[in-house]
N, C-alpha and C positions, 0 to 999 in steps of 0.2 A: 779271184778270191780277195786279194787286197782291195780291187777297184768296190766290194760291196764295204769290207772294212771301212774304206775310209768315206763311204756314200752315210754309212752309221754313225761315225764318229762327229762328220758335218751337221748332219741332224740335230745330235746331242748336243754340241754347240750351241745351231740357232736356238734350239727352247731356250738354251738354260741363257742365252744374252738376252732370248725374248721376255723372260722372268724378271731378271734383271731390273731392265729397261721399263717393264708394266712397274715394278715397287717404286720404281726412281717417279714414274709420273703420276701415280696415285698414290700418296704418302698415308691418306686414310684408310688403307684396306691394312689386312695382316691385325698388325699390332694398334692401328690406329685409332684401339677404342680408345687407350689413352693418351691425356696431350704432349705433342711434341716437346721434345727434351728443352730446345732451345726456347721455348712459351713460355711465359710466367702464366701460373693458374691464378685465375680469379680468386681470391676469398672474401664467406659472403658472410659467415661469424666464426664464433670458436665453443665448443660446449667442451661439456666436462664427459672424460671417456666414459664412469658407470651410469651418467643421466645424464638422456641425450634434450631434455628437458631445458638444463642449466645452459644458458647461452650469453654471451658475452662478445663488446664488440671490439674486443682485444685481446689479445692474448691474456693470460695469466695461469690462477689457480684454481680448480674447482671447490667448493668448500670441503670434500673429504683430502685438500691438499695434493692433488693430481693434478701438472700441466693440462691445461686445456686444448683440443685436438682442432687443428679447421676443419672448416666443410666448403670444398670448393664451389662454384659456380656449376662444373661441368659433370660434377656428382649430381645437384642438386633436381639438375634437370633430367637426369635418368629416373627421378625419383614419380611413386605412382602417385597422383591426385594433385603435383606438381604442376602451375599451367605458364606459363611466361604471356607477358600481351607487353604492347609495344607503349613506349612512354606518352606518347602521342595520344592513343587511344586509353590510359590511363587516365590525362587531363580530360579526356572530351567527356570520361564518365563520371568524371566530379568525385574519383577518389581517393578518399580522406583515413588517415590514420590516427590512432593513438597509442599511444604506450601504455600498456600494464604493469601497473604500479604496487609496491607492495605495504601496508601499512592496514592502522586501525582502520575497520571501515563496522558504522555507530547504527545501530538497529532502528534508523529513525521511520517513524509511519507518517507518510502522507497519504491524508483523507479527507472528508469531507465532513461539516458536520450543521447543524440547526440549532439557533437557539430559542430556550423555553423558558416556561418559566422554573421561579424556585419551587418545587413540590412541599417543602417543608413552609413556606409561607400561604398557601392555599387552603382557604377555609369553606369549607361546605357549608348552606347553609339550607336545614333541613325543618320542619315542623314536628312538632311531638305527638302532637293530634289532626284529627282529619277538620276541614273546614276550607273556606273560600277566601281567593285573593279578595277582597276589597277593591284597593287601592294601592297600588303598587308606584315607588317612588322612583326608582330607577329603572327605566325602560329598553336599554338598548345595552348590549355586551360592547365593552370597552370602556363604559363610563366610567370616569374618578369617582370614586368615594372616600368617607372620612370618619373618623373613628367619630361615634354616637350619630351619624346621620339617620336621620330615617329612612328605611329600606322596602317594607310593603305594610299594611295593615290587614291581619287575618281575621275574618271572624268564624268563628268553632262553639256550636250550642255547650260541647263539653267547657270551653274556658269560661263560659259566663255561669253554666252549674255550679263548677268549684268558686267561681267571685261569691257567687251568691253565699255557699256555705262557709266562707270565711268570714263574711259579713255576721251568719246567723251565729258564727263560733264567736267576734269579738259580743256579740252582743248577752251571749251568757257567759260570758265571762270566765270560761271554764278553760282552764289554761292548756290542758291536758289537750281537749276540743282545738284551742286555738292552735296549738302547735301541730296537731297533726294537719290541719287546712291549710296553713302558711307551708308546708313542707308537701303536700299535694300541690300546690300553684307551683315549688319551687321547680317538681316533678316533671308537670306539663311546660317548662319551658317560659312560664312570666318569670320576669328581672326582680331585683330584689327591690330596685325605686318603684316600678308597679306596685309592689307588694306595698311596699311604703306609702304609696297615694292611697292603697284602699282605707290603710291604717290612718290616715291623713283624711281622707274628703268623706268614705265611706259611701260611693256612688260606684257602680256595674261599668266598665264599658263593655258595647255589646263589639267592638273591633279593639284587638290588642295588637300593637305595634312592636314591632322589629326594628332593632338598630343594628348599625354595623357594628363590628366589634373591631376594626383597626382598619389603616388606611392602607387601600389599595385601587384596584379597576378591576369592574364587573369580567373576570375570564370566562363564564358561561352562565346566560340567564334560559332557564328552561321552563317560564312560564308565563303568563298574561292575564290583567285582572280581570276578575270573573269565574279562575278557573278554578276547579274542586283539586284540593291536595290532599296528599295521608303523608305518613312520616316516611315513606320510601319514596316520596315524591323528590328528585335536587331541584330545590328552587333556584338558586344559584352560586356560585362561586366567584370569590372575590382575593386576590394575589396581587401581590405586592411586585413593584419593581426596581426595587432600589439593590437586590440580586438576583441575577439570572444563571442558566444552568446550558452550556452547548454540550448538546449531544452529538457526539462523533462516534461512527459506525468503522471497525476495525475489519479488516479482512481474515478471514479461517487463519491463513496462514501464517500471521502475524498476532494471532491473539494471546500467544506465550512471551510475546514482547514487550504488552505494558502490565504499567503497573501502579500501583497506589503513589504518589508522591512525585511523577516524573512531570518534568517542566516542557511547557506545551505553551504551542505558539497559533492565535488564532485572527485571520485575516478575510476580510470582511469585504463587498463591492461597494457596500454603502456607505464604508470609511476606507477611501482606495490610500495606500502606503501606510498606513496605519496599521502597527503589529501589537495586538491584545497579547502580553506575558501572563500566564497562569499555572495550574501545576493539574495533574491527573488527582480529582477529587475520589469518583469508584469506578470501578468495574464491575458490571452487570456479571452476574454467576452462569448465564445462559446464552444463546446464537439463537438469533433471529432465525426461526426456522422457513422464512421465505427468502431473506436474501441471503441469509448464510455468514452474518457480520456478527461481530461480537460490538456491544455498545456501551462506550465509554463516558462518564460524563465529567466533564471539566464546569468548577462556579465562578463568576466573576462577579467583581462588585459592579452598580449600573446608576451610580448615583445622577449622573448626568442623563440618564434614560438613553442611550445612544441605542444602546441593544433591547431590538424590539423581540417580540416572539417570533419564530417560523422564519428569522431571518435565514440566508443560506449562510455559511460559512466552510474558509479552507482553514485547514486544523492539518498541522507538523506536531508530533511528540518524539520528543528525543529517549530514545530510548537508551538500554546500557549501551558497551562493545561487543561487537562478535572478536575480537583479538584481531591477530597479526598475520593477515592474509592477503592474496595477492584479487585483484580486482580492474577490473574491465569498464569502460561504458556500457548501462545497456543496452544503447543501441548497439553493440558487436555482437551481438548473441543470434543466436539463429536457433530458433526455439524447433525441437525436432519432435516426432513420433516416439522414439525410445532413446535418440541418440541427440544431446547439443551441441553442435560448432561453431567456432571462431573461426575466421578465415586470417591467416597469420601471414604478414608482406615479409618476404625473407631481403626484400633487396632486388634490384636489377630488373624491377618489373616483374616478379616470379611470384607465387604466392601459391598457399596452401590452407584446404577447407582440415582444421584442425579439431579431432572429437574434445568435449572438454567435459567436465565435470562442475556443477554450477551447485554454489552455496546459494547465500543468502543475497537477496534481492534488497537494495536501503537508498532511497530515493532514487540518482540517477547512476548509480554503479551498481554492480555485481560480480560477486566474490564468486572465483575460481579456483576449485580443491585440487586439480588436477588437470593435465594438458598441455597449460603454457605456463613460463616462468614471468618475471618482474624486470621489465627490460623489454617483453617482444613488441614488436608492433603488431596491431590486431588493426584489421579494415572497421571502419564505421560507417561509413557511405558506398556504397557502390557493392556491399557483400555476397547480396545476392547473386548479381550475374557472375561474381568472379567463383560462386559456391556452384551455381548449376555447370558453367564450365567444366569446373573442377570434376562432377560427376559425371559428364558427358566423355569424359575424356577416361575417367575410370572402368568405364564402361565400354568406352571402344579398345580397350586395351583387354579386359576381361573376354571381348568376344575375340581377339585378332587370336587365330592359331598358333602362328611362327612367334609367337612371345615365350622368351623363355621363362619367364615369371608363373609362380603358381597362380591362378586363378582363385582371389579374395571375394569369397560370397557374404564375406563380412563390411563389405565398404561401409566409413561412416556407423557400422552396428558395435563395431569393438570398442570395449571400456578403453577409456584413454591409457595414454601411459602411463607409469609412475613415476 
């Protein structure tokens, strides 16, 4: 009986020095999720304990006056959508950081835009009566013209009827007669010197001439001599260019941005480093219902003719501020289905695809409502691979069983934080 006692007691022994002995050579089992007493943990920032949001690369205070909490290294990396890549293979992917910054950021538009001419200087020039070009004095659209040049000569059986009957009114003398015949010619469109020569020479011409009425270049000749007109006929138009008008086309999204009076910047291939200063003259009430732009138009003066029609032009207007919000390059954004990210470098090669919440878009930044704070670093090169990572891995974590983590069918779907 003793001899089994003490075969028992032996036994209990060897386990419990074999127990022992296994903790003493493997210090990472047991308790080992956490770091050895004698290790100093990494730390990789410090946030504020009620937003986890608010991050700092020192200690301090959070703005509601709260010490700020670390976050170790060896947390970071328990964490899901978490990936770590080796410094090495960081350089080889050419990836580039920046910081998000917090401050004014200006509703500025860049676009594109064409210039035209002035609408307000564009004269139609039309006939009153039906009758044939003659003689037509400028032939080709573009041509300079000059105020009183000659422009075509018509003739219309109707203008040599009424000559005639002015003629037969001065000659009886019947004032009443004369003034309604001088006011029929003035009717049909003869000049008051016309009128003047008949009162002068008292001879018909069977072709009455057209002068320019102000100095510009033919913008559209829509006829050739010989041909039959009527008064709905444009024979052509004639625009001045000493101002011109650039039409810039706004995008949907942007069209609550401008406005009457905003100063605008307009830049040319034809005059490379040369920036045209002007201001937002109108804004069109309607959107191009094919491209979907709203159309701006800015006047400049053109006294040296620099600025021809149909030129292309790039057109910045500065518009008000959006205020005082935090903002990103945009190349950091990662434009989603339902959901946007930022991929956020925590440090140490670790990085995480972060959901975020995206304002307003104003040349090369964009404003971020929610997500990350002013201070983080956010990836600008290389995002992509370190985002599909980042899902590949959320994904193998979601399918492994032994994971004691709840299964997130929301990866990437959930509103950021606050």
């Amino acid at each position: 009986m003793k001899k089994i006692i003490f075969v028992a007691v032996a036994i209990v022994v060897a386990i419990a020095l074999g127990i022992l002995i296994g903790r003493a050579m493997n210090p990472m089992s047991g308790t080992a999720a956490g770091p050895s007493g004698g290790a100093e943990r990494e730390v990789l920032y410090w946030v504020a304990p009620m937003d986890s949001n608010y991050r700092r690369d020192e200690p301090g205070k959070s703005p509601m006056g709260m010490d700020l909490v670390p976050v170790y290294a060896d947390e970071v990396d328990g964490q899901r959508g978490v990936v770590s890549i080796d410094a090495t293979i960081v350089n080889n992917l050419g990836v580039r950081t920046a910081e998000a910054r917090r401050g004014q950021l200006s509703q500025r538009i860049e676009t594109v835009g064409y210039v035209g001419y002035d609408e307000d200087t564009v004269q139609h020039v039309h006939t009153r009566v039906e009758g044939w070009i003659e003689k037509l004095a400028t032939k080709a659209t573009g041509d300079p013209v000059e105020k009183g040049q000659l422009l075509f000569e018509l003739y219309s059986p109707i203008l040599v009827n009424a000559q005639e009957e002015y003629l037969i009114a001065l000659r009886s003398a019947n004032k009443l007669l004369i003034n309604a015949s001088k006011e029929r010619l003035a009717a049909l469109g003869v000049t008051g010197s016309e009128i003047a020569r008949l009162d002068k020479e008292r001879t018909i011409r069977q072709r009455v001439r057209v002068y320019a009425e102000a100095d510009g270049v033919i913008a559209h000749l829509g006829v050739r001599e010989g041909i039959y007109v009527t008064p709905a006929t444009e024979i052509m138009s004639v625009a001045k260019l000493d101002k011109v008008w650039v039409l810039a086309e706004v995008f949907e999204r942007q069209a609550a941005w401008v406005k009457p009076g905003q100063s605008a910047v307009v830049e040319l291939d034809y005059l490379p480093g040369e920036m045209l200063h002007g201001k937002v003259d109108y804004v069109y009430p309607e959107l191009d219902p094919k491209t979907r732009t709203l159309k701006v138009r800015l006047r400049f003066d053109n006294v040296a003719e620099m600025l021809r029609p149909n030129m292309f032009a790039r057109v910045t207007i500065q518009g008000d501020s959006a205020g005082d919000v935090v903002h990103v390059p945009r190349e950091a954004l990662i434009r989603g289905g339902s959901v946007d990210r930022v991929v956020v470098a925590l440090g140490a090669g670790r990085f995480r695809a972060q959901p975020v919440k995206v304002g307003i878009e104003s040349g090369d930044r964009v404003a971020i409502l929610k997500g990350i704070s002013a201070g983080d670093l956010v990836v600008v090169s290389g995002q992509f691979l370190i985002d599909s990572e980042s899902n590949i891995e959320a994904a193998l974590n979601r399918m492994d069983p032994s994971s004691d983590e709840p299964v997130d069918h929301s990866q990437h779907q959930e509103e950021p934080p606050q």
